[in-house]
N, C-alpha and C positions, 0 to 999 in steps of 0.2 A: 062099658067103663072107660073114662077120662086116663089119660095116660098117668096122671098121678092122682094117689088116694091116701088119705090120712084118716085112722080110727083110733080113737082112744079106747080101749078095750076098759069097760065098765062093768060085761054080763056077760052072759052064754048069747045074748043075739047079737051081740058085735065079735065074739069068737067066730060064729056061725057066719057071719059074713066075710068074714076073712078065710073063712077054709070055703067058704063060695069063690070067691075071685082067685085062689090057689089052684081050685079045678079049673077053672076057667080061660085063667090067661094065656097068654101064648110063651112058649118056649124062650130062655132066653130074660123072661121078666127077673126084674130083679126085686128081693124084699128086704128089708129093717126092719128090724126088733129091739128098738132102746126104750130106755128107762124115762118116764117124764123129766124135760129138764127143770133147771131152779126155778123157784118160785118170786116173781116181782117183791115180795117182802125180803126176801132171802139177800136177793140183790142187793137193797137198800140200806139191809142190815150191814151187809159188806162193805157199802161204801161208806157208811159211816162210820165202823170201825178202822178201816183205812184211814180215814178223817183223823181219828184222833192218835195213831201211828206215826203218821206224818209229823203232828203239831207236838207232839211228846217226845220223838226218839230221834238222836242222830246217831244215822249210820256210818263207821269210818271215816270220821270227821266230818261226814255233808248230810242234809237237811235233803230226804226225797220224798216228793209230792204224791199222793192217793195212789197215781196211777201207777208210779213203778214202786209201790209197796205190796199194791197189786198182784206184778209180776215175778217178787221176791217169792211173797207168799205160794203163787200158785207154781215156782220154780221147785217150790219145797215140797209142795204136795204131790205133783206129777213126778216130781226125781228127774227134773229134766235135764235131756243131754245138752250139751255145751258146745257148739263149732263154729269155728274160725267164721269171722266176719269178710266181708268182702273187702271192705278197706282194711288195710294194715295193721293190726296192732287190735283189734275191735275182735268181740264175740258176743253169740248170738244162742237165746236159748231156745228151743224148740217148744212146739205146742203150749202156749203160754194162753192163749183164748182162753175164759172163763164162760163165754154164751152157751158153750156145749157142756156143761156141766149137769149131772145130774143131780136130783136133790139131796141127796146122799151124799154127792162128793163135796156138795157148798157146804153142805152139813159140817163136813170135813173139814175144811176149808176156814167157816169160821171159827172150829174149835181152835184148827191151829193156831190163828190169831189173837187169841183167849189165851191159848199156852204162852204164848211171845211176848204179851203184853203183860203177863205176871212176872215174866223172868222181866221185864224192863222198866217195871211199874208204869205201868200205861191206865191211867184209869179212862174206863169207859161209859159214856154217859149212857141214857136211854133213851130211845128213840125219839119221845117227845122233847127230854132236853137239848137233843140234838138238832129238832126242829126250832125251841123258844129263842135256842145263842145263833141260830145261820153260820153252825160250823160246817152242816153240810156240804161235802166236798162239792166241786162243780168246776165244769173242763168248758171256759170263752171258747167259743168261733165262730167266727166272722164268717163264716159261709154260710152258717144255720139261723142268721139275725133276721130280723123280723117279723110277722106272723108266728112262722113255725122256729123259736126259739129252739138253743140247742139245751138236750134235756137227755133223761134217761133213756137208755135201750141196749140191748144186750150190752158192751162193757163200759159205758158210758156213765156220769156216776147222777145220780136222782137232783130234781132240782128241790126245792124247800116247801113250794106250796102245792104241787100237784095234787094234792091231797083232799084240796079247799072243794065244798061242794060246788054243784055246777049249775047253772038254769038249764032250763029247756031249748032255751037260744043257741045257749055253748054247746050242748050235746048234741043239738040240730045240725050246726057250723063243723063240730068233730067229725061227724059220721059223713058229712062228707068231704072234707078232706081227708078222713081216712079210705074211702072209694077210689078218692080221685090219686090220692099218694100209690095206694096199692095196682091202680091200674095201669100205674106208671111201670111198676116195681116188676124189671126180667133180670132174668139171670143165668141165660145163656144167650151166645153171638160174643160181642164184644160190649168189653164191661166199663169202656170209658164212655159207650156210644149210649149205653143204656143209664150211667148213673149222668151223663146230660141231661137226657131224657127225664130222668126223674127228678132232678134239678129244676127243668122249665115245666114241671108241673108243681115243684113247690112256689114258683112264683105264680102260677096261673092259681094255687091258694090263698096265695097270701092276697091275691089281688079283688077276693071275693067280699062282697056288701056287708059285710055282718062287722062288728066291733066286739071280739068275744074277752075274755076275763084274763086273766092272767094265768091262772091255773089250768084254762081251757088253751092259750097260747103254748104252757109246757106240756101237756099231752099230746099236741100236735106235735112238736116239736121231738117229743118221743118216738110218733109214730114217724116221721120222720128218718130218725134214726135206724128205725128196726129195716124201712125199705131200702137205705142204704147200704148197710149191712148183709141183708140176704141179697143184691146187685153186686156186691161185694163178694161174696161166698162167705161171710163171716158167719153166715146162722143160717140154719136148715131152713126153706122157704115154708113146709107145712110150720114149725118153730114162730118164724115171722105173722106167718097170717094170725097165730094163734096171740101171738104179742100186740096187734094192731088193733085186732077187735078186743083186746082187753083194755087197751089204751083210750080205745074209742068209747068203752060204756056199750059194746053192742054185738053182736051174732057172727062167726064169720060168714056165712049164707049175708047177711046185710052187707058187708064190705064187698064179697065178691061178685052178688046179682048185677051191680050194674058196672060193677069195672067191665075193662077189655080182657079177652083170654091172653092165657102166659104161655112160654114157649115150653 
């Protein structure tokens, strides 16, 4: 067995596997036991209820944008504690990341914002209306411009059309830069050395013969994110793989066969 192992427990033959590699391993291994985390719908649903938060409500005189409605919201949910900032005067809440949610807790999550938004009359649109008006919230940067736009991924907020079907071209063009992003993708050593590294492999993507779709540019552009992210420590790396080949349209055995091994 590979130093790291991920099972989604479905049956009694993936129990069975895991009480296999339980006898087995050596002293000292260490295991996890969590809940699936949220589901890419979930996400989306979030951020677009954030969307319409933002564009409906001011808080304490000021107008704040998706992302720190965001952190309101998931402030309220965790009961997060509150410490002194580095600078002066400034505080800082704790555990505020939404990637490691469980589906349960997003669950949560959006109800709260269902409850907030009736006590503030927020009306909320649906999904689809939310796609016809481009209120869909969306976070510019200039570092992810290009080929692999910036787009969804663990807290990043969805783009409008990723949704649009794809050709065979653009799923051909995905799958491998999803290979080549992921074989980029380490996340121990040093994390400025490895998110370069995955940097000049998103331009050794972008630099690739194909002219793919727009919709096919934001799912790069996703998976993108999710390698930065687990280079980051922001999301469990079995988490990420499982985000990349969802992004990709494809297998994670297909994204991982030809990448490089990870540390």
């Amino acid at each position: 067995m590979t130093t790291r192992q991920t099972v989604t427990i479905q049956g009694p033959e993936d129990r069975q596997k895991i009480a296999t590699w339980a006898r087995n391993v050596e002293a000292g291994t260490v295991v996890t036991f969590r809940k699936k985390s949220r589901s890419s719908e979930q996400s989306a649903k979030m951020w677009a209820m954030l969307g319409e938060v933002s564009d409906q409500v001011e808080w304490y005189g000021q107008k704040l944008d998706a992302e720190d409605w965001k952190d309101v919201f998931t402030a309220s949910l965790r009961h997060a504690r509150v410490v002194p900032g580095i600078d002066k005067g400034t505080y800082v809440p704790l555990g505020m990341h939404t990637s490691t949610l469980t589906i349960e807790e997003m669950s949560n999550l959006i109800e709260l914002i269902y409850a907030f938004g009736a006590e503030h009359n927020v009306i909320f649109k649906e999904p689809k209306e939310q796609s016809d008006s481009g209120s869909t919230p969306s976070e510019p940067d200039t570092a992810d411009s290009g080929a692999l736009s910036a787009s969804a991924a663990s807290d990043d907020p969805p783009p409008t059309s990723s949704d649009a079907p794809l050709s065979q071209v653009d799923m051909d063009w995905l799958a491998t830069v999803a290979r080549m992003l992921w074989s980029a993708t380490h996340w121990t050593g040093n994390a400025d050395e490895n998110l370069a590294l995955l940097n000049n492999q998103r331009i050794a993507c972008n630099a690739l013969d194909a002219s793919p779709s727009q919709a096919a540019r934001e799912k790069a552009g996703s998976i993108y994110r999710v390698c930065k992210d687990a280079v980051l420590s922001n999301i469990y790396p079995p988490d990420a793989l499982e985000l990349v080949a969802t992004h990709a349209g494809c297998t994670e055995k297909q994204i991982t066969e030809i990448g490089a091994s990870h540390d």
